[in-house]
LOLUM-448974 format. One record per residue (C-alpha): residue number from 0; x, y, z. Coordinates in steps of 0.2 Angstrom, whole numbers. Layout:
LOLUM-448974
@loro = NUM | px = X | py = Y | pz = Z .
...
end
This chain:
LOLUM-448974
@loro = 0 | px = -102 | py = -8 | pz = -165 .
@loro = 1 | px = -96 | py = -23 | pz = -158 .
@loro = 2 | px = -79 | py = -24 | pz = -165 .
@loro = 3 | px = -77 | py = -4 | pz = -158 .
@loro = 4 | px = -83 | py = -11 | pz = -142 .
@loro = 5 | px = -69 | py = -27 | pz = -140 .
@loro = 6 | px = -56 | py = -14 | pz = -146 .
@loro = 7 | px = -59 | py = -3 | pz = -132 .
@loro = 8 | px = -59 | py = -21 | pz = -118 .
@loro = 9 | px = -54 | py = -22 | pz = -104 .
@loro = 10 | px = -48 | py = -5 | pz = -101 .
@loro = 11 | px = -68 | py = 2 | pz = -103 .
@loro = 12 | px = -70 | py = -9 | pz = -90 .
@loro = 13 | px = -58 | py = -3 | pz = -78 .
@loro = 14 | px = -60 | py = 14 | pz = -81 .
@loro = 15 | px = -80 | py = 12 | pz = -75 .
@loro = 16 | px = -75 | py = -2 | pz = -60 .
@loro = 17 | px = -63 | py = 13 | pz = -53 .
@loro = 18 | px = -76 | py = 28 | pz = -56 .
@loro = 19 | px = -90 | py = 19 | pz = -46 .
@loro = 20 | px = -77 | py = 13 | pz = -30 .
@loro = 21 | px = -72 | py = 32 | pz = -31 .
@loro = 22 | px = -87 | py = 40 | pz = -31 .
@loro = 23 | px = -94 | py = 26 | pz = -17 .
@loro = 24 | px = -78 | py = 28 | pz = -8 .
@loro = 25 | px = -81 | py = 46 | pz = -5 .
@loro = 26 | px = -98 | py = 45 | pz = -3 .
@loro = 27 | px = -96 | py = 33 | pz = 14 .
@loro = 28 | px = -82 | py = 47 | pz = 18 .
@loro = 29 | px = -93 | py = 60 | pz = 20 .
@loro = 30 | px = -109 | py = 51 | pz = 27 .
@loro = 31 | px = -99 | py = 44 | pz = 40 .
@loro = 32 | px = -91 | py = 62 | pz = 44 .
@loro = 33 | px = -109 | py = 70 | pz = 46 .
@loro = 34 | px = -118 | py = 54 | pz = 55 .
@loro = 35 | px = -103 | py = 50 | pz = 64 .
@loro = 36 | px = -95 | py = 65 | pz = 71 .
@loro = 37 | px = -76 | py = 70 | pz = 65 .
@loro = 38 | px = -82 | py = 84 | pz = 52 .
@loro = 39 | px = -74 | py = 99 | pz = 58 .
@loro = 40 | px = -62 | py = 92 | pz = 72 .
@loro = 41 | px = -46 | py = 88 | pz = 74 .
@loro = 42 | px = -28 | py = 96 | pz = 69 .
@loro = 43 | px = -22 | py = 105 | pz = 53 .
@loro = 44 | px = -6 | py = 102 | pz = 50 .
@loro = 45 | px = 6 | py = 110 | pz = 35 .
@loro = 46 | px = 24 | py = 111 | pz = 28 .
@loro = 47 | px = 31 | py = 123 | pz = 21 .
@loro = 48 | px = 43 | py = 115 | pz = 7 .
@loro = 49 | px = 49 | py = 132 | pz = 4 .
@loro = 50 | px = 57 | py = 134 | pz = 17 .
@loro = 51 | px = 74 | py = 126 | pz = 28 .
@loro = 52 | px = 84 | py = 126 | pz = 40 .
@loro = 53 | px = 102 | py = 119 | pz = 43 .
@loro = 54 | px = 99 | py = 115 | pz = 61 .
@loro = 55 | px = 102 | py = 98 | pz = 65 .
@loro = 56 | px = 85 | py = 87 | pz = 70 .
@loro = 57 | px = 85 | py = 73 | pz = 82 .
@loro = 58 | px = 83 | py = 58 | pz = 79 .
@loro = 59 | px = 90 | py = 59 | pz = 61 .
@loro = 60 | px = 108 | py = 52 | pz = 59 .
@loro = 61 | px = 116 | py = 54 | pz = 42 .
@loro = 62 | px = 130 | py = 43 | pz = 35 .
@loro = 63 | px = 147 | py = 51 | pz = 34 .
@loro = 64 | px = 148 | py = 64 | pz = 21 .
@loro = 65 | px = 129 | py = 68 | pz = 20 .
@loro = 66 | px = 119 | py = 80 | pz = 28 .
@loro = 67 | px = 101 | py = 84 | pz = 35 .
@loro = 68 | px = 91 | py = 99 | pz = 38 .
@loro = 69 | px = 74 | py = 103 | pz = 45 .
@loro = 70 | px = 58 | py = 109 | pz = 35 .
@loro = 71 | px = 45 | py = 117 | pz = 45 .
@loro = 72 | px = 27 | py = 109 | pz = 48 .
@loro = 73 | px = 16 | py = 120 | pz = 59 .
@loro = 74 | px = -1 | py = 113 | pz = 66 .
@loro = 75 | px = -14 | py = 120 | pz = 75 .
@loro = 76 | px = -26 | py = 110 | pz = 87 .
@loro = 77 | px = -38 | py = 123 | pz = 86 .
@loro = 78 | px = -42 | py = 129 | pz = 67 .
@loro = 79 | px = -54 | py = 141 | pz = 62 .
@loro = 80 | px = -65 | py = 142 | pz = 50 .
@loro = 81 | px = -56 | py = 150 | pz = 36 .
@loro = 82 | px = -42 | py = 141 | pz = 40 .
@loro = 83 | px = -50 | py = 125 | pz = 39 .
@loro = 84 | px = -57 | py = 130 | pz = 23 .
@loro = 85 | px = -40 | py = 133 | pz = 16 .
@loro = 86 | px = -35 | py = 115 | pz = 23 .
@loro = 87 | px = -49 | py = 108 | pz = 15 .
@loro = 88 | px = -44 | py = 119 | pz = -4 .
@loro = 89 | px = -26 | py = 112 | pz = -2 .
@loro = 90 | px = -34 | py = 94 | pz = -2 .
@loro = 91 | px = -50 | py = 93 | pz = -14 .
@loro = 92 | px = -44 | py = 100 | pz = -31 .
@loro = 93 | px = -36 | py = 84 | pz = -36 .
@loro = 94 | px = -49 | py = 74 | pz = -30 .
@loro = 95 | px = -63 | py = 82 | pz = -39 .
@loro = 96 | px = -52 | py = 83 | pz = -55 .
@loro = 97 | px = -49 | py = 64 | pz = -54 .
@loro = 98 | px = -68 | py = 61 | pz = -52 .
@loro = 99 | px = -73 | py = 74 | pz = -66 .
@loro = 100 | px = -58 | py = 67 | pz = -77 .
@loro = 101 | px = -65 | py = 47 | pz = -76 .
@loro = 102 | px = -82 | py = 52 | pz = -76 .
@loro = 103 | px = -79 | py = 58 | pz = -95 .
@loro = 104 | px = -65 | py = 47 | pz = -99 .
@loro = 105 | px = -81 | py = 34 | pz = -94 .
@loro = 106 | px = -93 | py = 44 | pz = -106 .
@loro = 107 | px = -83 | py = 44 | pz = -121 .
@loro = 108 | px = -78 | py = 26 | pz = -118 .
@loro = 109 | px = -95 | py = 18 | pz = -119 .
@loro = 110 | px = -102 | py = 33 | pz = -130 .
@loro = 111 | px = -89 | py = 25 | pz = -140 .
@loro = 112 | px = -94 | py = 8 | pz = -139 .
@loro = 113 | px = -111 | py = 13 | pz = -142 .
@loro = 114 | px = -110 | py = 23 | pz = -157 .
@loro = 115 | px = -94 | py = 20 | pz = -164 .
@loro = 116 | px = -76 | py = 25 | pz = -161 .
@loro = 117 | px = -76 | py = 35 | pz = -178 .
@loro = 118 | px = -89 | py = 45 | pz = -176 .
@loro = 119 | px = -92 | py = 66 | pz = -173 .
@loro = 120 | px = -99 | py = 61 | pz = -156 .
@loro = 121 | px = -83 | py = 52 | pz = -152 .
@loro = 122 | px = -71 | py = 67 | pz = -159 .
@loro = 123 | px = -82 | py = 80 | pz = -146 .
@loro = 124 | px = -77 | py = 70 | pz = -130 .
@loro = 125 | px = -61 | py = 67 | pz = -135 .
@loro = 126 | px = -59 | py = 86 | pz = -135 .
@loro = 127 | px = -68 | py = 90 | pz = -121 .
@loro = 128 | px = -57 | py = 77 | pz = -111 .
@loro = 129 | px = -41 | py = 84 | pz = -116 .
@loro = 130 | px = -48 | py = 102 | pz = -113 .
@loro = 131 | px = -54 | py = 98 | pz = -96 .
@loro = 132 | px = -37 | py = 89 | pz = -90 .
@loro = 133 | px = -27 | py = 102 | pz = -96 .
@loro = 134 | px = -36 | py = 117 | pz = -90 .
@loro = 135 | px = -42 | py = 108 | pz = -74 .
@loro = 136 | px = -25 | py = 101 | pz = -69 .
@loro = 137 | px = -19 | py = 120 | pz = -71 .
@loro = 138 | px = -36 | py = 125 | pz = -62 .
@loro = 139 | px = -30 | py = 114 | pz = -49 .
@loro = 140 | px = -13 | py = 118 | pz = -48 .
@loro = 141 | px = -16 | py = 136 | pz = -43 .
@loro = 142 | px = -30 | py = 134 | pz = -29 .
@loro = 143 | px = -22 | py = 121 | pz = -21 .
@loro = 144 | px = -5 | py = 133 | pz = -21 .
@loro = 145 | px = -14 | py = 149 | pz = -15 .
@loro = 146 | px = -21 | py = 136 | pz = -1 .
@loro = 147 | px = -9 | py = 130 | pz = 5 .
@loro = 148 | px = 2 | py = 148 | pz = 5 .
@loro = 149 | px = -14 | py = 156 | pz = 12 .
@loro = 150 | px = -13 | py = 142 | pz = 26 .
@loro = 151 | px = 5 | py = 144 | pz = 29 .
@loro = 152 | px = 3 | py = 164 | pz = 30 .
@loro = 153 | px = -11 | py = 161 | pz = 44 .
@loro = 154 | px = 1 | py = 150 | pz = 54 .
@loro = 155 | px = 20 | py = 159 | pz = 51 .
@loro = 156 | px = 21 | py = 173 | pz = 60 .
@loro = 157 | px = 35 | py = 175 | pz = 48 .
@loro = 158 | px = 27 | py = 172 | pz = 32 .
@loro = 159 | px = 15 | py = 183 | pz = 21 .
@loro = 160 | px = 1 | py = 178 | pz = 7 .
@loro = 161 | px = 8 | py = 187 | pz = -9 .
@loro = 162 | px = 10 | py = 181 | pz = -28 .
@loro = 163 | px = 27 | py = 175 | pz = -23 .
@loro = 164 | px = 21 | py = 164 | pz = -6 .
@loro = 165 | px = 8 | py = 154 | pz = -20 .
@loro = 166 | px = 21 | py = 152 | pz = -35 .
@loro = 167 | px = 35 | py = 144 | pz = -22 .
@loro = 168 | px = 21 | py = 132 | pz = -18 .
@loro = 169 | px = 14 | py = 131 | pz = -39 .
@loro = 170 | px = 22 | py = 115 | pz = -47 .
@loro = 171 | px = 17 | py = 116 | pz = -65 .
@loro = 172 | px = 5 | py = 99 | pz = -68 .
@loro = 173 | px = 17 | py = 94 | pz = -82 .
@loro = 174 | px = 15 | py = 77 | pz = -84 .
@loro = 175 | px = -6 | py = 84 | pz = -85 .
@loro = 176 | px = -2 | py = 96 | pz = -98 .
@loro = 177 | px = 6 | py = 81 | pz = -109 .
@loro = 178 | px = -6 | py = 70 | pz = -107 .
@loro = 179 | px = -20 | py = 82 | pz = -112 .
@loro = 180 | px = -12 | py = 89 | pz = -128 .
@loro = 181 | px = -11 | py = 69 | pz = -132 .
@loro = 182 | px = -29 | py = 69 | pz = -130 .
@loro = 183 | px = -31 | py = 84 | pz = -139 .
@loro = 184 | px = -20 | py = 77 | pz = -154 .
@loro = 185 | px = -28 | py = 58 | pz = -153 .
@loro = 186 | px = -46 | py = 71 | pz = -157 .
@loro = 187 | px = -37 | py = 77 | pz = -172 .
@loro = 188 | px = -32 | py = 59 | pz = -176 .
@loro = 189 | px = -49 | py = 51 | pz = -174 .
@loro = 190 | px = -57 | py = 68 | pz = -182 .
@loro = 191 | px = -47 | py = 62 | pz = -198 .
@loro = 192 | px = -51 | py = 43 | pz = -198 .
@loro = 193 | px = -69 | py = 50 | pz = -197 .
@loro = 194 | px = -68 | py = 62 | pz = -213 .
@loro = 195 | px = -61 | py = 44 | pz = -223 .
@loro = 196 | px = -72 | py = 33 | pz = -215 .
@loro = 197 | px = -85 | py = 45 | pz = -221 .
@loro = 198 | px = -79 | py = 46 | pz = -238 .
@loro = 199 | px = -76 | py = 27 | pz = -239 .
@loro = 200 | px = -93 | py = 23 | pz = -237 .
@loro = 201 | px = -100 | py = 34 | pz = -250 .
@loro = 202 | px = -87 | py = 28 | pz = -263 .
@loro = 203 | px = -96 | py = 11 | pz = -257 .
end
């Protein structure tokens, strides 16, 4: 398996290099959080990118012909729990998914390198990649939208949490939904080099 493992150089590599940084990364994050105060504190801030106003802000001069207008941000110094929750929903999705997403891209690399890069084995994570990137980036999508309306809702005495509140903040993960039905047809790709492999070694 050492041709497999130089085709799949340096990009293996990087892909394990960035999933150990990340996950120390966070790790520090949070230790330093518990051990040294800040977990819990500070201000929550939001914008609401639904809405506008035409009013004018200071400080902001456009050039002849163009105009400017206001989006509201609305912070608390003061959080509560739940709201603090909801801060915390908006942010971590995406995070998680990026760690979950490199920790099998990292699996089927050197599961591939290891065993082959036309085997069954190497098919399986292949699908298992592209269905968690497309479900999980979806998975995402929504909790982080239903946060960060539920947050805004808490904050707007103007605003409400309903299905419309979240959708105005959903923004379909389309370039995610491309990229896992590419994984998802590269399976069905590797799936067939796999059957003629197969058969080529028992013609030999």
């Amino acid at each position: 398996m050492t041709e497999d493992r130089k085709l799949l150089q340096p990009f293996s590599t990087v892909v394990s290099v960035a999933l150990h940084v990340l996950i120390a990364a966070l790790s520090v994050g949070v230790l330093s959080k518990l051990f040294l105060g800040g977990w819990g504190t500070g201000d929550i801030c939001v914008a609401d990118t639904t809405a506008s106003s035409s009013t004018k802000p200071t400080g902001f001069a456009p050039e002849q012909g163009a105009s400017v207008d206001s989006v509201p941000r609305y912070c608390v110094e003061n959080p509560s729990s739940h709201q603090r929750l909801l801060d915390q929903l908006d942010r971590l999705p995406f995070l998680l998914l990026m760690i979950a997403v490199l920790f099998l891209l990292n699996r089927l690399l050197q599961g591939a390198a290891r065993d082959g890069i036309y085997t069954l084995q190497t098919v399986s994570r292949f699908r298992l990649l592209g269905w968690w990137v497309l479900l999980g980036s979806l998975a995402a999508e929504v909790v982080q939208a239903n946060a960060k309306a539920a947050l805004i809702a808490s904050l707007a005495e103007s605003k409400d949490f309903s299905a419309a509140s979240w959708l105005g903040m959903w923004t379909p993960p389309y370039l995610a939904v491309l990229i896992a039905l590419g994984l998802l047809t590269f399976a069905r790709i590797t799936r067939a080099g796999t059957a003629m492999r197969e058969d080529l070694q028992g013609v030999v």
